[in-house]
C-alpha positions in Angstrom: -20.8 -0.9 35.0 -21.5 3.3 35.6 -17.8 3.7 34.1 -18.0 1.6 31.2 -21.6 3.3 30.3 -20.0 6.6 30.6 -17.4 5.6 28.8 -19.2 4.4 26.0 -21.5 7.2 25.9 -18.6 10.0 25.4 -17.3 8.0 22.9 -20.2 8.1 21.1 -20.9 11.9 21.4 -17.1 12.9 21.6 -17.6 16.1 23.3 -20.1 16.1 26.3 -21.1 17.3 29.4 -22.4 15.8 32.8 -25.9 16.8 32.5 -26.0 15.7 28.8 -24.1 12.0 29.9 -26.9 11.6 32.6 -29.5 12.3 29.9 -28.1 9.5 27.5 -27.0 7.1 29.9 -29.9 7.4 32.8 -28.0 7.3 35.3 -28.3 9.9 38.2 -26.0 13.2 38.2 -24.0 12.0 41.4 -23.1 8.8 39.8 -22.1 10.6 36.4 -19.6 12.6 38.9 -18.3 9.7 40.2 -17.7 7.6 37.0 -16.3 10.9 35.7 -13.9 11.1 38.7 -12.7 7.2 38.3 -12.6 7.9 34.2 -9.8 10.6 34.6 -7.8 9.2 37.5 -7.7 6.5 34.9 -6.5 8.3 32.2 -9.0 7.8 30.2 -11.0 11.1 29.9 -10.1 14.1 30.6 -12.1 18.0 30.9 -11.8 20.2 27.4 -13.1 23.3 28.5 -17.0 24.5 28.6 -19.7 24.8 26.9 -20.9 28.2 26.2 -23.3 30.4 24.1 -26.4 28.8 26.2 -28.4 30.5 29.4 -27.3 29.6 32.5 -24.3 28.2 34.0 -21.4 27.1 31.6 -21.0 23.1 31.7 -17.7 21.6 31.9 -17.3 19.5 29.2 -15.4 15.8 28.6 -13.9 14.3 25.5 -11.9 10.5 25.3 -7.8 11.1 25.8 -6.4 10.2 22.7 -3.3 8.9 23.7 -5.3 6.4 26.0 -4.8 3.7 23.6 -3.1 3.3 20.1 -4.5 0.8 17.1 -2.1 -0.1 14.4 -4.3 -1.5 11.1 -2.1 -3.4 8.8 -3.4 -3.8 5.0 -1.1 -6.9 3.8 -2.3 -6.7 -0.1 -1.1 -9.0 -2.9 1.0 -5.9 -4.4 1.2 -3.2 -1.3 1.4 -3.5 2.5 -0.2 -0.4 4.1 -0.1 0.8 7.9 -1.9 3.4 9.8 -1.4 4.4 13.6 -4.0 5.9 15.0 -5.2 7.0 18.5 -8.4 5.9 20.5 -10.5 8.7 19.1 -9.2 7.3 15.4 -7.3 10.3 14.4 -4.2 8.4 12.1 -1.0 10.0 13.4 1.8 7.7 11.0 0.5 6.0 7.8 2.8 4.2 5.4 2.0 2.9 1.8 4.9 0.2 0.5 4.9 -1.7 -2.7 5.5 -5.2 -2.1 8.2 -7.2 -3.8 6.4 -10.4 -3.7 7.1 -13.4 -2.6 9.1 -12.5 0.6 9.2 -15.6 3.7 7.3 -15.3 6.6 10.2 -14.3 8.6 10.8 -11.6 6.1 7.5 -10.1 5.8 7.0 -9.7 9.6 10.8 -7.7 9.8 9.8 -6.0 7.5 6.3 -5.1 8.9 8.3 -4.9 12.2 10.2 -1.7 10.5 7.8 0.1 9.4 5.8 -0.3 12.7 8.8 1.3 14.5 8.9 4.8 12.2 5.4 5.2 12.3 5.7 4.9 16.5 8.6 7.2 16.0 6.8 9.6 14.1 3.9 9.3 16.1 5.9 10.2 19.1 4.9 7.3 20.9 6.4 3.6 21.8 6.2 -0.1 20.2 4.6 -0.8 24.2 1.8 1.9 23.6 -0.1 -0.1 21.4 -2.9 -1.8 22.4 -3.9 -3.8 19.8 -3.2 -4.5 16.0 -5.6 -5.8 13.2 -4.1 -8.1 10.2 -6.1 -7.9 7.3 -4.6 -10.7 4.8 -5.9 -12.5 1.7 -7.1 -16.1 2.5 -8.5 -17.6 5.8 -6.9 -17.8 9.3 -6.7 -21.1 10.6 -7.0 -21.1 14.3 -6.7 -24.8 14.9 -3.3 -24.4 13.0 -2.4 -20.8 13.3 -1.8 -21.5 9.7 -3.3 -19.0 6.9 -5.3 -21.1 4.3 -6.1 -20.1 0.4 -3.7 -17.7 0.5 -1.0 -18.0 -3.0 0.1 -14.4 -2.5 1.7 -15.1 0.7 4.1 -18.0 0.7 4.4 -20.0 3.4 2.0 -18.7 5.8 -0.2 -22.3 5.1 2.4 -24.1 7.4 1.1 -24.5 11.2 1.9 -21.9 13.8 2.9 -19.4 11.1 0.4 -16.7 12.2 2.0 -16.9 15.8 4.6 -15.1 14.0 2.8 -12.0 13.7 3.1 -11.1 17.4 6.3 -9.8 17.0 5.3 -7.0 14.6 4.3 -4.8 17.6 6.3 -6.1 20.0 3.8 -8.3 21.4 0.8 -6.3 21.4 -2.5 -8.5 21.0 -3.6 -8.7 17.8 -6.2 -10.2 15.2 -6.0 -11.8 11.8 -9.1 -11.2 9.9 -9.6 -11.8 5.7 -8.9 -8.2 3.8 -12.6 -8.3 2.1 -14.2 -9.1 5.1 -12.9 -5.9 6.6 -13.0 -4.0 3.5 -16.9 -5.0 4.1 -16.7 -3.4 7.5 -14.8 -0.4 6.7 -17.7 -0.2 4.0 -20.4 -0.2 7.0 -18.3 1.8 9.4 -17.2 4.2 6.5 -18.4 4.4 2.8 -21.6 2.8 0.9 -22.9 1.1 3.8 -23.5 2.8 6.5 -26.8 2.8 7.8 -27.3 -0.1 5.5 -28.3 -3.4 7.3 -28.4 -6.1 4.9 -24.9 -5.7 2.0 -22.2 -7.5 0.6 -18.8 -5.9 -0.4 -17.5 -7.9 -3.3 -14.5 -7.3 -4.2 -12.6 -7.6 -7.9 -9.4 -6.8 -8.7 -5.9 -9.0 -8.9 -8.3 -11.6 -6.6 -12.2 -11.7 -6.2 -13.4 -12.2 -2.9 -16.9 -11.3 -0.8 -17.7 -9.4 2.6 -21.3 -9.9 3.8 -23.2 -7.9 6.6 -26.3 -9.2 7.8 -28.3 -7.4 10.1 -25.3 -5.0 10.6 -22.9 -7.6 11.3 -19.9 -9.2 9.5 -21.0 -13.0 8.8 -18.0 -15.2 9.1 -19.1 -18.3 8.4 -18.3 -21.6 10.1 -15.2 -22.0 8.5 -13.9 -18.6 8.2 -14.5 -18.5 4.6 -17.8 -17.1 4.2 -17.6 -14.8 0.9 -15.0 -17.1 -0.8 -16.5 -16.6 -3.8 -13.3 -16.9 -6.2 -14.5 -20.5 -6.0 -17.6 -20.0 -7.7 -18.3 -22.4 -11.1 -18.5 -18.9 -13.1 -16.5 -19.1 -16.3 -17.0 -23.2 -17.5 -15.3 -24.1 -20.4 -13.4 -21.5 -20.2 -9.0 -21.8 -20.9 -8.4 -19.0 -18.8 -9.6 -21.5 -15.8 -7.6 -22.8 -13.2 -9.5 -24.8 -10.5 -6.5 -23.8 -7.9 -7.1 -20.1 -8.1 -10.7 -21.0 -8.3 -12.9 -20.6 -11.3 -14.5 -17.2 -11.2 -11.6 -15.6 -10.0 -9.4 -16.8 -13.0 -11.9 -15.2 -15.5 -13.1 -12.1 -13.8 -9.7 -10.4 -11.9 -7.6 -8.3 -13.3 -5.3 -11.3 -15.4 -7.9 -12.9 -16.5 -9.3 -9.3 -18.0 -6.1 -8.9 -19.1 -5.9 -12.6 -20.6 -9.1 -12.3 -22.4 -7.9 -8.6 -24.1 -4.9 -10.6 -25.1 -6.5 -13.3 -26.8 -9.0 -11.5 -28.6 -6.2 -9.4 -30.3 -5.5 -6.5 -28.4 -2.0 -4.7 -28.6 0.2 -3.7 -25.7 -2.5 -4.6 -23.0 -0.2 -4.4 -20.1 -3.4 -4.3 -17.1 -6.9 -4.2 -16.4 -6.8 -0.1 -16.7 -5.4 -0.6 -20.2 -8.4 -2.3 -21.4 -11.1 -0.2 -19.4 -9.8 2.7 -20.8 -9.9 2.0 -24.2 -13.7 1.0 -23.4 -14.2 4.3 -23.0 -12.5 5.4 -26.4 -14.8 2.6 -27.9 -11.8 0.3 -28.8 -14.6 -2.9 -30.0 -12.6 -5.3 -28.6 -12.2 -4.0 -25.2 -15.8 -3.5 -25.2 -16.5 -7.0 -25.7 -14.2 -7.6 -23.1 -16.3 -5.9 -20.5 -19.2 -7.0 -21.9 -17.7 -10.5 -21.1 -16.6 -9.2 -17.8 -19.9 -7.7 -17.1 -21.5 -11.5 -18.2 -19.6 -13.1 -15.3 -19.9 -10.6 -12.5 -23.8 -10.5 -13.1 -23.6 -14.6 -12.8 -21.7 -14.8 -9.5 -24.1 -12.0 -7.9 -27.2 -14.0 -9.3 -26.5 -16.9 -6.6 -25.5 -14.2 -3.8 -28.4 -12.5 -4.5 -30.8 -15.6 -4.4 -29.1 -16.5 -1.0 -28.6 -13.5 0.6 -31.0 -11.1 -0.2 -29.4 -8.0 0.0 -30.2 -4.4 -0.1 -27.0 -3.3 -1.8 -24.3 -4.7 -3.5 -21.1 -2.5 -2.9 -18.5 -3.3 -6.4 -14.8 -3.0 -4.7 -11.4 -3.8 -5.7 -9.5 -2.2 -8.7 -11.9 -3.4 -10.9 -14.8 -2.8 -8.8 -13.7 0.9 -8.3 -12.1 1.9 -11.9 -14.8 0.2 -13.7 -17.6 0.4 -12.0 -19.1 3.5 -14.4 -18.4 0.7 -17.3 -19.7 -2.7 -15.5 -22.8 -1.5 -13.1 -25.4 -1.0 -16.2 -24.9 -4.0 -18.0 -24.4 -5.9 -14.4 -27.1 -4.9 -13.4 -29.3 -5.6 -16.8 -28.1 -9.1 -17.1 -29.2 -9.7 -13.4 -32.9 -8.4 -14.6 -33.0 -12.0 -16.5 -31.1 -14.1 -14.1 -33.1 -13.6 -11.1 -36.1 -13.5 -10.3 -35.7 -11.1 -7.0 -35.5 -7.8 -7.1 -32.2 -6.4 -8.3 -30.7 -4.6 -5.4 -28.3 -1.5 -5.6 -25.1 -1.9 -7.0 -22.5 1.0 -6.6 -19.1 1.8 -6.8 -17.1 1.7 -3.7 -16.0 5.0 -2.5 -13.3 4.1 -0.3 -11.3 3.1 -3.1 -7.7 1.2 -1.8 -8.6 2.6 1.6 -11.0 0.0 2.3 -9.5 -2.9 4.2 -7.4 -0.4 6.5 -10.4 1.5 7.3 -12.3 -1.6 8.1 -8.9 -2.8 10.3 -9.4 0.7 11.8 -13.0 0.4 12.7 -12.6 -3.2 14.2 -9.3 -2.2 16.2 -11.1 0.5 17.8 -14.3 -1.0 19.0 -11.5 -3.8 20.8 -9.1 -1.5 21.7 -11.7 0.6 23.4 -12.4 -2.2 25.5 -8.9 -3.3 26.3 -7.9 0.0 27.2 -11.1 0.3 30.0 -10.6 -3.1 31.6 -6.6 -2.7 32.1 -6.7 1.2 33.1 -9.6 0.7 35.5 -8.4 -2.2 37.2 -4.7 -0.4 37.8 -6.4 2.5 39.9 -6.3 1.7 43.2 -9.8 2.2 44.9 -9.5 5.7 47.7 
């Protein structure tokens, strides 16, 4: 219990020295010594030199060893797969960015994952074995009665049972978790961008899908499914021919085709994305600025019911929608939302993360596990003196 305090402790100070870790941790100076002592015949600490320009006697000082543990955080988007290695502390030593081609088998996408995992230990300088955990973050819901991944078009095949089990060969066994990309976009959020410090937001995310992170009370709320935030499904957009109940209602108005399908219709030329149509808001093409006014109509609709529910402090906009647009969509977001509800309008912003948040957010949560892993298998290996 002294060593996993300590432990904790220098984590969260980085840099530190005994009399400082007994200050934080109340534990006496002997017993800081000792946890010390156990720490580095573990491995997992070691001295970085001392602390000088104060009065007195230098103090030694102790820092987390890097190379203690690695995380790999796996991004698997509906157009790009992105990978990051990084060490215990979080310091990414291999990163990779690769378009998808789309519709690849499960067998497929995990060699190919599988690939990719093996340059970035390569360049790393460090081995498939090394790894001590990896994080998934994937569109849709994991299934763990099934190992099967549920609402998840973009990814073929990975509904069947057991399908997830096939992850496990990505990292040549490593343990690893499956968790929904907005969900840890919504952490990387807390951990990283808008919401930090913030106790009470939700992370919804709108680009080529729509999808919701919440936080409450500093946490990620799951649901009991899984598939809290699923708010694709929401009835925003009635009537509507752009609807397709499958894909889910708000999702077929609001993402990216369905910006691009209403441009279409109304009689813009050459609209070939989202981007196309945002941008010529901003020239004042009429048409493109009723189709954000539309846009802007049934974003402010779904957050009128997350709102009422959830009560948040901030509303993070993310996505490629969320990001690009959000100097176009906040403003008339949020003055629709002045007549829907009757609450307080909380903050809406812009995500700052931009496309990095879902690996951050696999980061964060890979390191607050692999932290843990890494203690309970290196202390039990040391033999006691």
């Amino acid at each position: 219990m002294n060593e996993r305090a300590v432990f904790a402790e220098i984590f969260k100070l980085g840099k530190v020295s005994r009399p400082e870790l007994a200050q934080a941790t109340g534990l006496s100076k002997p017993t800081i010594s000792m946890a010390l002592t156990d720490l580095e015949r573990a491995r997992l600490v070691r001295p970085v030199g001392l602390r000088t320009g104060s009065t007195g006697r230098a103090a030694l000082l102790y820092e987390i060893r890097p190379q203690a543990g690695w995380v790999l955080a796996v991004d698997v988007g509906r157009e790009f797969v992105r990978l990051a290695l990084a060490d215990l502390v979080g310091d990414i030593a291999a990163r990779r960015d690769e378009h998808r081609k789309g519709g690849e088998t499960p067998d497929e996408l995990v060699a190919w994952l599988g690939g990719l995992t093996r340059e970035l230990v390569d360049e790393a300088g460090a081995a498939l074995g090394d790894i001590t955990l990896t994080v998934f973050g994937t569109p849709g819901i994991h299934d763990k009665e099934t190992g099967s991944l549920q609402l998840a078009p973009n990814l073929p095949g990975w509904d069947r049972p057991g399908a997830i089990e096939l992850l496990a060969g990505v990292a040549a066994d490593a343990p690893y978790v499956v968790e929904n990309d907005v969900d840890l976009a919504a952490v990387g959020e807390g951990a990283y961008g808008l919401g930090q410090g913030v106790d009470h937001f939700a992370l919804v995310w709108i680009g080529t899908g729509i999808g919701m992170g919440v936080v409450i009370d500093g946490k990620l709320y799951r649901g009991a499914q899984g598939a809290a935030g699923e708010i694709s499904y929401l009835p925003v957009g009635e009537g509507d021919p752009l609807v397709n109940r499958g894909r889910g209602m708000l999702e077929s108005v609001a993402s990216a085709d369905g910006v691009v399908a209403l441009a279409t219709r109304l009689g813009m030329k050459g609209v070939t994305s989202a981007k196309d149509v945002f941008d010529a808001a901003r020239a004042a093409d009429p048409v493109a600025c009723r189709v954000v006014a539309t846009e802007a109509d049934h974003i402010a609709h779904a957050l009128a019911g997350v709102i009422a529910v959830l009560d948040p402090q901030l509303v993070v906009l993310g996505g490629g929608i969320g990001v690009q647009a959000g100097d176009l969509l906040i403003g008339p977001v949020t003055d629709c939302l002045r007549d829907l509800v009757a609450l307080r309008v909380p903050m809406i912003k812009a995500s700052t993360l931009g496309t990095e948040a879902v690996l951050l957010g696999a980061m964060a949560v890979g390191l607050t596990t692999a932290r843990d892993l890494v203690f309970e298998r290196a202390v039990a290996q040391v033999p006691p003196d």
